[in-house]
C-alpha positions as CSV (number, residue, x, y, z in Angstrom):
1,X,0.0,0.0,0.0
2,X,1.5,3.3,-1.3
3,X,0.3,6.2,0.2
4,X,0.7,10.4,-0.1
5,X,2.1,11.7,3.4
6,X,1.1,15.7,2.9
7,X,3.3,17.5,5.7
8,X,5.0,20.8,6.0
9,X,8.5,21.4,4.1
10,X,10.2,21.5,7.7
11,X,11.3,17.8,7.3
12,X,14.3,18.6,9.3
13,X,12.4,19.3,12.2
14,X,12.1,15.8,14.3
15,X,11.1,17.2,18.1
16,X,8.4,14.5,19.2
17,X,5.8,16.9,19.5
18,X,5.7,18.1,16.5
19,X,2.5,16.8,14.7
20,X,4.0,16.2,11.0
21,X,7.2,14.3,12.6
22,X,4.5,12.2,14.7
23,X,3.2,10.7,12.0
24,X,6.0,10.6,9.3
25,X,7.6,8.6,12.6
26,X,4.9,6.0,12.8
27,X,5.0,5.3,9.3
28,X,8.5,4.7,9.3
29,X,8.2,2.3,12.5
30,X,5.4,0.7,10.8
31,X,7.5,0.2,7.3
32,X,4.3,1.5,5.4
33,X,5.5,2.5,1.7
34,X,4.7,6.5,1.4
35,X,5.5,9.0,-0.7
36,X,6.5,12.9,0.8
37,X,4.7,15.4,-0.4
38,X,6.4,18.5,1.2
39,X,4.0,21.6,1.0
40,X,4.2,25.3,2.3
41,X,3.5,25.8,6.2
42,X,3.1,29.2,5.6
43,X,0.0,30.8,3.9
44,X,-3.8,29.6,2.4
45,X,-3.0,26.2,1.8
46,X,-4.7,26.2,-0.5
47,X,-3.9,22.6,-1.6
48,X,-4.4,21.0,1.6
49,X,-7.9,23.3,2.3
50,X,-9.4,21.7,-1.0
51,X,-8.5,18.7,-0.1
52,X,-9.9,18.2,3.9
53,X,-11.1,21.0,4.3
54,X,-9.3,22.4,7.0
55,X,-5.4,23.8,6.6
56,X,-4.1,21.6,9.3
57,X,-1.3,19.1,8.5
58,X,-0.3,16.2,8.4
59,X,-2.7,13.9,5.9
60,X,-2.5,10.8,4.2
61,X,-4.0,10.3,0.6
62,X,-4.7,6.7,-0.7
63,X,-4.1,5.8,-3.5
64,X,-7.7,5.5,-4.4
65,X,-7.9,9.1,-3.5
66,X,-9.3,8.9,-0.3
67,X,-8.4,11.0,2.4
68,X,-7.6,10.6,5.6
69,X,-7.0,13.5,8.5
70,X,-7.2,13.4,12.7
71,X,-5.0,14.9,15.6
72,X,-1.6,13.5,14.7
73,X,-1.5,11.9,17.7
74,X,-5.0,9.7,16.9
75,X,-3.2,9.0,13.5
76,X,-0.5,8.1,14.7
77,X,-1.9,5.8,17.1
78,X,-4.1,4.6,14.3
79,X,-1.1,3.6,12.3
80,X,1.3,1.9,15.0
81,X,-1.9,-0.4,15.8
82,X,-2.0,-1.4,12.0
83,X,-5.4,-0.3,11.4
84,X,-4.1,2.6,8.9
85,X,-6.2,0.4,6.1
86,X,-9.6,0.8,7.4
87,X,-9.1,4.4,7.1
88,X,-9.2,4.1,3.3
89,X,-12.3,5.2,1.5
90,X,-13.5,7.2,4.7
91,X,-12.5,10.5,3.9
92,X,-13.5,12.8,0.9
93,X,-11.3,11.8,-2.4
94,X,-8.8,14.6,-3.6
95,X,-10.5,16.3,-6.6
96,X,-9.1,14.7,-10.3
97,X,-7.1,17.1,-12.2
98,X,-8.5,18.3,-15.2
């Protein structure tokens, strides 16, 4: 399962309470295959409003285009206890480009 990890651009930043790192953590301790998709902390963002509806990071997009976004701590939780899966399908799917 490949998946879209949408977090800020501050990768290098790796304090335990920060919420991108929380979850970009759990995925590694877990071995789930993502890809990084490193977007702008600063301003609308714009890209991750359209796509949850909020402008809060981190979020996962399935492949399917599905979305998925909680507290980083409730995703990361959700993906040490392996149930990252059933998460698929339940959020809104990113819009298609035209």
């Amino acid at each position: 399962m490949a998946v879209k990890l949408h977090r800020c651009k501050n990768v290098w930043v790796k304090l335990p309470g920060h919420p991108c790192w929380k979850v970009q953590k759990a995925l590694d301790e877990q071995g789930v295959d993502y890809e990084l998709v490193k977007e702008e902390w600063r301003g609308d963002r714009e890209n991750t409003v359209e796509h949850t509806g909020q402008k809060k990071f981190p979020w996962i997009e399935f492949e399917d285009g599905s979305i998925y976004r909680e507290e980083s701590r409730d995703m990361a939780e959700t993906i040490r206890s392996g149930r990252l899966e059933e998460k698929r399908g339940t959020g809104s799917p990113a819009p298609t480009s035209p």
